[in-house]
Residue, then its C-alpha position, 0 to 999 in steps of 0.5 A: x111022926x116027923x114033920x116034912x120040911x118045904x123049901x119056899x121057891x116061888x111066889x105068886x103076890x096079888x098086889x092089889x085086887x084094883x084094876x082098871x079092866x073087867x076082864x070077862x074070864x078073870x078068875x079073881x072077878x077084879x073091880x076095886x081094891x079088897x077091904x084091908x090091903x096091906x099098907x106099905x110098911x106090912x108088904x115091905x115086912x112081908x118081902x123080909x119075911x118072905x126073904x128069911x124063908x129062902x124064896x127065890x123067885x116072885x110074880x107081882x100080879x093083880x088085878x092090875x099091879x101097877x095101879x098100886x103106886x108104891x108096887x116099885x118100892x115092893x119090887x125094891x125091896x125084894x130085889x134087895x133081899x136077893x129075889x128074882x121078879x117079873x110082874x104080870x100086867x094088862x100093859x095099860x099103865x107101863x107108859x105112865x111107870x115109865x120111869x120107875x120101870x127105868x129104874x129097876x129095869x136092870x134087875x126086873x128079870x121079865x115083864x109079861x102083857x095078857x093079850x087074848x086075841x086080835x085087837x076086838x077081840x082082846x078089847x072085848x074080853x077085856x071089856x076096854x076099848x083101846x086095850x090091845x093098843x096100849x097093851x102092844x104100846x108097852x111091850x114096845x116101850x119095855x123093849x126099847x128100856x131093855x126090859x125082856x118082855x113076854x106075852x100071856x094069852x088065856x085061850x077060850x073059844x073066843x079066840x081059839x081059832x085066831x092064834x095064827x093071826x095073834x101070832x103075827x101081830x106078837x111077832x110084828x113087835x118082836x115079842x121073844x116068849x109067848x104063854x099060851x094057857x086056857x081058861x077055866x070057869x072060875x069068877x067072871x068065866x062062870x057067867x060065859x060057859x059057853x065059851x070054855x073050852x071042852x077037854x078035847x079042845x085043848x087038842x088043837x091049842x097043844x098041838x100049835x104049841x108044839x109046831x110053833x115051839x119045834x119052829x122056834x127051835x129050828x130057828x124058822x120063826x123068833x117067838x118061842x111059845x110055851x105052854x103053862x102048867x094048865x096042860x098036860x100030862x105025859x102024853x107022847x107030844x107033852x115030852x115037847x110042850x111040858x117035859x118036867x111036870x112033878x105034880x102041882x107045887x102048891x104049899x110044896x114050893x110055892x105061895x099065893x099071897x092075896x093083897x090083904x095078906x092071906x096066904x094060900x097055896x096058888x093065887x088061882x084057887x078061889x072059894x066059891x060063891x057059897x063058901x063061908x070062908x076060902x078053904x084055901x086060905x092058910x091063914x093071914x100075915x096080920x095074925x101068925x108070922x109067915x114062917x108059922x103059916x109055911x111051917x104048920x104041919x096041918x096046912x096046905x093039906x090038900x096037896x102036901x097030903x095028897x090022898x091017892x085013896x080019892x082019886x076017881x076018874x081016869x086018873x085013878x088008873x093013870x101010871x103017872x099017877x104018883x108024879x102027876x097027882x092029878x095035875x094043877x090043882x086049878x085046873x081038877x078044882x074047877x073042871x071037876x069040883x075035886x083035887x082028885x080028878x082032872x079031864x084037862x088031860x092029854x094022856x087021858x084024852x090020848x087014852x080015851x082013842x083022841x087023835x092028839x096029833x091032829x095038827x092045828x086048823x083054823x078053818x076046822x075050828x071055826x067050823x066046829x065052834x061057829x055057834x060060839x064065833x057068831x055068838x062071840x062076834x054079836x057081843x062084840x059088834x054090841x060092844x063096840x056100839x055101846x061104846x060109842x053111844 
């Protein structure tokens, strides 16, 4: 049987796992560095090898990427083999990188800044205070170098019902792209169930999604919003917010690198707690070449062999089907403990009788989440008073 051949596209490289917040939904549970990070001259070797696979794009991330002190050499260097870069970061150390960013800044194509609610909200479920400060102060410090900035914004119960109110703070500083994406009950975010969002709630976040996206478009606000590959598919409003979604890319075009060398299809599928050994994990830079783990006829299994035959669920029934492979892969995981069933769906959730073009109501949501709300704003007020013991 001839073996399929994948193009390397993308890639998604944890520099470290070091990271100075402790955010409350962090799938990766970020504290300190993993035992064994790469040294300098193995993540220089693996932009090369990287290069020789013909990767186009790379998002350097973390934990907190620029606690790595040699992250701009890294960024060199694949700017130097012809790779296109953006960097996610939680925004606090950009003033201290000044002046590496400075030097790169010609050819970083974006820098993005996690920002999850109003200023006490963001500084909760970051577990820092002063975090959305120093978050917005390096956006605005990006801006005035000339480096094009975004904002990432993980939607939880926690601050479902303040996007109107983030929004305007977002634009007050004249960011131009905002990812709104939802969380999932992985890491730290298993502890606090109670803030997930249900199926059905991300009715609500799509739908301010395409009223602000269709308001960038008509040139009546400057930010254009934007949904990640978390939400979907092919509902009537996904030709809008997600027109193009092919089926999860992971081990297709696509790598997750973790800051010890491992490599898997997606950053964000993480084994669980009981797991002896990440069934994920295609195997590690230190014991075969990155061409050989990329090339191996029996890797990234789960979504180069994608087994129709287990679907289960709406989805087995789904016309899209075929394209749509049940969605991230992320997202079915860990919303129904299989590759092969996602309710994160707004097809499904259309299907099912939802109304989907319900618009997007803070009041209502307040309402409908106020046991969530009055739990959330307790810890904050808690917080914020430990804080200041």
């Amino acid at each position: 049987m001839k073996v399929p051949y994948y193009n390397l596209y993308s890639a998604v490289w944890e520099l470290t796992q070091s990271c100075n917040m402790r955010c409350l939904h962090c799938g990766s549970y970020a504290t300190g560095k993993r035992p064994n990070e790469l040294t300098t001259e193995e993540a220089l070797d693996l932009c090369d090898q990287l290069s020789a696979l013909g990767l186009k794009y790379i998002t350097l991330s973390g934990g907190e990427p620029l606690l790595r002190p040699d992250w701009d050499l890294i960024a060199e260097r694949l700017i130097r083999n012809s790779v296109r870069i953006s960097l996610i970061t939680n925004g606090y150390f950009i003033k201290k990188n000044i002046d590496k960013f400075l030097r790169l800044k010609t050819y970083i194509e974006k820098v993005a800044v996690s920002i999850d609610g109003i200023r006490e909200t963001h500084d909760y479920i970051r577990q820092t205070e002063g975090a959305f400060h120093r978050g917005l102060e390096g956006l605005q410090i990006l801006r005035r170098i000339g480096i094009s900035t975004a904002v990432i914004t993980s939607v939880s119960r926690w601050n479902l019902h303040e996007l109107e109110e983030l929004e305007i703070e977002l634009m007050k500083r004249k960011v131009l792209g905002w990812q709104v994406q939802v969380v999932f009950p992985g890491g730290r975010m298993r502890e606090h169930l109670s803030q997930m969002p249900e199926p059905e709630d991300i009715i609500p976040v799509a739908q301010f999604i395409l009223r602000e996206s269709r308001k960038f478009k008509s040139r009546k606000v400057p930010i254009d919003t934007f949904c990640a590959d978390d939400m979907g598919y092919y509902s009537t409003i996904c030709k809008f917010i997600n027109p193009c979604w092919q089926g999860c890319q992971a081990g297709i075009q696509s790598i997750g690198i973790e800051s010890d060398g491992t490599i898997k299809g997606c950053l964000s599928l993480y084994p669980e707690i009981s797991d002896k050994k990440d069934p994920f994990a295609e195997g590690n830079i230190r014991k075969k070449s990155l061409k050989e783990i990329w090339g191996n006829k029996n890797g990234f299994s789960y979504n180069r062999r994608f087994d129709k035959r287990k679907v289960r669920g709406y989805c087995r029934k789904c016309e899209f089907l075929e394209l749509c492979r049940c969605g991230c892969s992320e997202v079915a995981y860990y919303a129904s403990g299989s590759r092969y069933e996602n309710p994160y769906c707004l097809h499904r959730l259309e299907a099912l009788g939802y109304d989907i073009n319900e618009p997007y109501n803070s009041r209502k949501i307040k309402e409908k989440f106020k046991d969530a709300i009055e739990e959330a704003e307790y810890c904050k007020k808690l917080f914020k008073k430990n804080k200041n013991l």
